[in-house]
Backbone bond lengths (Angstrom), bond angles and torsions (degrees), N, CA, C in turn:
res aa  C-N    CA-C-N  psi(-1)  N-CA   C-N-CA  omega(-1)  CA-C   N-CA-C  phi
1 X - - - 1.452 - - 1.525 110.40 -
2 X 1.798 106.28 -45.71 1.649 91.25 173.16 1.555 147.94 -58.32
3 X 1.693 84.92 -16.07 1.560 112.99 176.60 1.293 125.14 -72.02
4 X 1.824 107.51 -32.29 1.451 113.88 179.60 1.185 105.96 -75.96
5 X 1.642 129.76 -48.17 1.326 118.94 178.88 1.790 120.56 -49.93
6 X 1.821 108.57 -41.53 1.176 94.53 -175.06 1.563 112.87 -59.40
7 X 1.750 111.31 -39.10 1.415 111.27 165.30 1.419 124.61 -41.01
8 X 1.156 127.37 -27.42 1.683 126.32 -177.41 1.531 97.05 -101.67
9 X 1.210 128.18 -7.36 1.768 113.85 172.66 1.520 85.48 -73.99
10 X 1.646 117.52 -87.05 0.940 130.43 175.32 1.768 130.03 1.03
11 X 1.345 121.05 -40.83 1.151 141.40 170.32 1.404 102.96 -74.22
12 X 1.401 116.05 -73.87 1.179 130.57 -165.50 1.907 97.11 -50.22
13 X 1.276 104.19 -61.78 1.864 87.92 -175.55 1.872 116.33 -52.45
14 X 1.271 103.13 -47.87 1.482 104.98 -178.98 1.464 103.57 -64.00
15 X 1.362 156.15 -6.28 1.581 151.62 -174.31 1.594 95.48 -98.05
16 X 1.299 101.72 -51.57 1.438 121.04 -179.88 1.880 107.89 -20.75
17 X 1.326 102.04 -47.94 1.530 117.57 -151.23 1.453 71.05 -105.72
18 X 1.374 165.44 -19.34 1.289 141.47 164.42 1.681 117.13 -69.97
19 X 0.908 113.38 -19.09 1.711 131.91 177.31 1.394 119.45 -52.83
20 X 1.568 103.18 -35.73 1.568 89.13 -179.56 1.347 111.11 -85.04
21 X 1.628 121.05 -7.51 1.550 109.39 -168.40 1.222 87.63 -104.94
22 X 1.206 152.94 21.39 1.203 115.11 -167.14 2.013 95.35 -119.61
23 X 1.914 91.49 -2.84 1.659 95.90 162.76 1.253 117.03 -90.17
24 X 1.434 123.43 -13.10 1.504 110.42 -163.09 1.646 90.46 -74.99
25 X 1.255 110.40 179.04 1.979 106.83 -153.79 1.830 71.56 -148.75
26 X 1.128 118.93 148.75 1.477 144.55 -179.93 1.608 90.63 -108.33
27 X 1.629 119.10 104.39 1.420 137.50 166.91 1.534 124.53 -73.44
28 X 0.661 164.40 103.19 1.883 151.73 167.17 1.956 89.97 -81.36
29 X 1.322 87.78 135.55 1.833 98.47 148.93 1.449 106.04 -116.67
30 X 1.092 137.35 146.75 1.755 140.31 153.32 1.362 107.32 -102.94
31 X 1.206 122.75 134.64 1.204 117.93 179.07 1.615 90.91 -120.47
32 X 1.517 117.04 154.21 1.281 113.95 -160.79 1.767 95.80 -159.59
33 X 1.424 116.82 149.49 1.732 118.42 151.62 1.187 106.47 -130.00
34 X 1.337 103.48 161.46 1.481 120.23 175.07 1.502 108.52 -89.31
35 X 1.814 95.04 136.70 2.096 93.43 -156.32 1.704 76.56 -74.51
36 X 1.389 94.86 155.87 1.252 131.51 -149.35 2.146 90.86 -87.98
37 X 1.545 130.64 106.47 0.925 94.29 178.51 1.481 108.48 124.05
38 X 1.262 101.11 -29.25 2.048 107.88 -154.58 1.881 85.82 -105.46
39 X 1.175 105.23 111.01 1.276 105.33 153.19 1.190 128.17 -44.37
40 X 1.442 126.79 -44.26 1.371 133.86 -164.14 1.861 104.28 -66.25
41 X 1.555 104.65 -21.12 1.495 88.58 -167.14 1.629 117.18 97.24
42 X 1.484 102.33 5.61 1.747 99.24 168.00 1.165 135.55 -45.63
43 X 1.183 145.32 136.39 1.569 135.09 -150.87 1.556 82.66 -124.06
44 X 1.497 108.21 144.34 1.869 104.32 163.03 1.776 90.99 -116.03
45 X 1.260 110.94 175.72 1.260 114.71 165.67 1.482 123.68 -88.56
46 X 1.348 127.34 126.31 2.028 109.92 167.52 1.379 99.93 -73.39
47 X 1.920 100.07 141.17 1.134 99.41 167.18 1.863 103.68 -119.69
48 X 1.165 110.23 146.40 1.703 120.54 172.10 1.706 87.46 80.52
49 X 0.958 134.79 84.32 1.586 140.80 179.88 1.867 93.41 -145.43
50 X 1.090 73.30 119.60 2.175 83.65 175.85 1.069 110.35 -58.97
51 X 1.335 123.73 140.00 1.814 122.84 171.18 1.528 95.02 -141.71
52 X 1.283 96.08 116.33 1.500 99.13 160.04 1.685 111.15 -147.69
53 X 1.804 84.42 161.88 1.455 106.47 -170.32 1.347 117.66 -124.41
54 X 1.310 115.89 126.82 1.475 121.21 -176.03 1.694 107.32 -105.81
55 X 1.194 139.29 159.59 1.534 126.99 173.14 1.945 90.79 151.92
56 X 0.953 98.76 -143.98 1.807 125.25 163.19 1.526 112.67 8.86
57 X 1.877 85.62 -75.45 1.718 139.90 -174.91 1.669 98.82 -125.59
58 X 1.245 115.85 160.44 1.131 134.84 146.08 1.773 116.76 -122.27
59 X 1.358 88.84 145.08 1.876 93.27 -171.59 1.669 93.90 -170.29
60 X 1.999 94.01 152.09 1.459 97.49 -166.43 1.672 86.14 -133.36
61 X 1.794 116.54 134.36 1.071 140.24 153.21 0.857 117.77 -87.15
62 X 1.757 115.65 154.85 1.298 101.39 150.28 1.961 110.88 -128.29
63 X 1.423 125.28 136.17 1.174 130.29 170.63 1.494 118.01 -25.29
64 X 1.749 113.80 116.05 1.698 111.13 152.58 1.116 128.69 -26.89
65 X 1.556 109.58 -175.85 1.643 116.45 154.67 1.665 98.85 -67.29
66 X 1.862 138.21 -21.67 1.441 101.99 -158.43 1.986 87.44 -113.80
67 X 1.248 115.13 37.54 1.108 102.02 168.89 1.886 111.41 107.58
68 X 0.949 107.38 -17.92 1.725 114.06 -130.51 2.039 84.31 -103.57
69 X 1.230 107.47 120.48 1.761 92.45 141.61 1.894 98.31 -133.83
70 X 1.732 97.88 165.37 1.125 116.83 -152.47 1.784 96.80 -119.30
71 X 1.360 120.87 131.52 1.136 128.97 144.25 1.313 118.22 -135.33
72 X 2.044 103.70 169.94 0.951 118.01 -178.06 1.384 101.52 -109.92
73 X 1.473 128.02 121.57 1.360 119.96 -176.44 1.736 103.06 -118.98
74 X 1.272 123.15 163.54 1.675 127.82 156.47 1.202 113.18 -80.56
75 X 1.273 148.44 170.21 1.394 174.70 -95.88 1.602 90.38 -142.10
76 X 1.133 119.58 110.87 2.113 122.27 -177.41 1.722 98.00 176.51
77 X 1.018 94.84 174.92 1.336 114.44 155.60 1.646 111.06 -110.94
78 X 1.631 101.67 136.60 1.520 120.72 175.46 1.640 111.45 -104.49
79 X 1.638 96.92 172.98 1.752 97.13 168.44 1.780 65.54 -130.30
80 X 1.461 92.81 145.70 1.677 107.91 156.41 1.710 91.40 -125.95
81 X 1.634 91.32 156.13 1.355 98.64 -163.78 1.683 80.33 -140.11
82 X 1.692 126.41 132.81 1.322 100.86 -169.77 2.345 72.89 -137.86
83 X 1.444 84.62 137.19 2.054 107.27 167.53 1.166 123.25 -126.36
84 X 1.839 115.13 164.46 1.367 115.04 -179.19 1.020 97.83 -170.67
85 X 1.325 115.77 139.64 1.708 111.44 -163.23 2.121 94.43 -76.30
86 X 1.095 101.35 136.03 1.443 99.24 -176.70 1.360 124.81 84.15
87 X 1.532 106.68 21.73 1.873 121.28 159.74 1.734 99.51 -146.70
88 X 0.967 86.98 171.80 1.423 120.37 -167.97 1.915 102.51 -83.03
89 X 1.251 114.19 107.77 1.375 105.61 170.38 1.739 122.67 -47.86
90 X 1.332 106.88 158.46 1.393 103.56 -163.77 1.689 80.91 -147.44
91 X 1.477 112.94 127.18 1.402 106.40 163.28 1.600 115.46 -139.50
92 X 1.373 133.75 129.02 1.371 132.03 -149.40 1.816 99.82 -139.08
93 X 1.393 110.19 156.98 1.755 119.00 165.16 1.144 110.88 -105.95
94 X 1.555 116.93 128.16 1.406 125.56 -177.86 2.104 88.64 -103.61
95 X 1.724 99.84 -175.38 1.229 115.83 174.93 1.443 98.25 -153.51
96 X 1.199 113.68 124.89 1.182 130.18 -177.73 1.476 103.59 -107.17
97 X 1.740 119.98 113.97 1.744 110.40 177.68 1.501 108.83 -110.33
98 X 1.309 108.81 144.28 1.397 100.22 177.69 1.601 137.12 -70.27
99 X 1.203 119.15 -6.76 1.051 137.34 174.82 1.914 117.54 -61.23
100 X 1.160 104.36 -57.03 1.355 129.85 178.10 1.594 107.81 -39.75
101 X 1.553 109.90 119.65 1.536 107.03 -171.32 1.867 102.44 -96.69
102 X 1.252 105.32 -27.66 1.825 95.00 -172.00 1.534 110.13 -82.42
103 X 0.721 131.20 -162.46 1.778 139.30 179.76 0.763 119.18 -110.53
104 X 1.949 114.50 133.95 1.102 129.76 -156.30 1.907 97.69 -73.26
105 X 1.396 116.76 137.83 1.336 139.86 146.88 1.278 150.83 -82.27
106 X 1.299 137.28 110.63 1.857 106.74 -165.59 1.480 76.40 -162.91
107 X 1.540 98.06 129.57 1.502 136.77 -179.98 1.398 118.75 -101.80
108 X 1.371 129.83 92.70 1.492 133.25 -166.39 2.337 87.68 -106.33
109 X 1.389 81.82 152.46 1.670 96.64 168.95 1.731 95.06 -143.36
110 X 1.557 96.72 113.64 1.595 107.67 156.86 1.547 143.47 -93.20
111 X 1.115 119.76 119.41 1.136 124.32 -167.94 1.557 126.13 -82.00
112 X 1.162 132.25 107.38 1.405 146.60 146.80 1.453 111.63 23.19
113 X 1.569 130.57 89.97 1.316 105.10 159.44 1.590 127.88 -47.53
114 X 1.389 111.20 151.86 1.487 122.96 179.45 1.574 108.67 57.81
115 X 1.387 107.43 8.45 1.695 96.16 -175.23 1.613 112.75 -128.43
């Protein structure tokens, strides 16, 4: 019996130190506009458009060629605040829960200054 407990301390400290990664949640933002013009509603991607997030952590991306920057955040609520010289700032609150096993998603469309 004394052995199993040391076995379940033992576990318990080494899992212990697996706990914090197994909350941080892998985020995508896309940042996207509507081509300017297209009835249909074509979306292009922004690329190099700042995204940052304050909350938890704070940390600043910046968008690919397909739109996309990537963080790893903990379990909070954020403000992402996403710019580009020549759109209109856009700043929004996400919620990140820890439970959730797939990756967080969030689809912003920026709009064109003066347009």
């Amino acid at each position: 019996m004394k052995h199993a407990a040391v076995l379940v301390l033992v576990l318990l400290f080494v899992l212990s130190g697996c706990g914090v990664r197994w909350q941080v949640k892998d985020t995508y933002i896309f940042v996207y506009e509507i081509e300017p013009g297209s009835p249909e509603g074509y979306v292009l991607p922004v690329p190099l458009a700042q995204v940052s997030v304050s909350g938890e952590i704070t940390a600043v991306r910046y968008t690919d060629a397909s739109g996309r920057a990537h963080f790893q955040l903990p379990p909070g609520t954020y403000t992402v605040a996403i710019t580009k010289n020549g759109y209109l700032p856009l700043t929004d609150t996400i919620v990140i829960y820890t439970l959730e096993l797939t990756p967080g998603r969030y689809v912003y469309y920026l709009a064109r200054q003066g347009g």
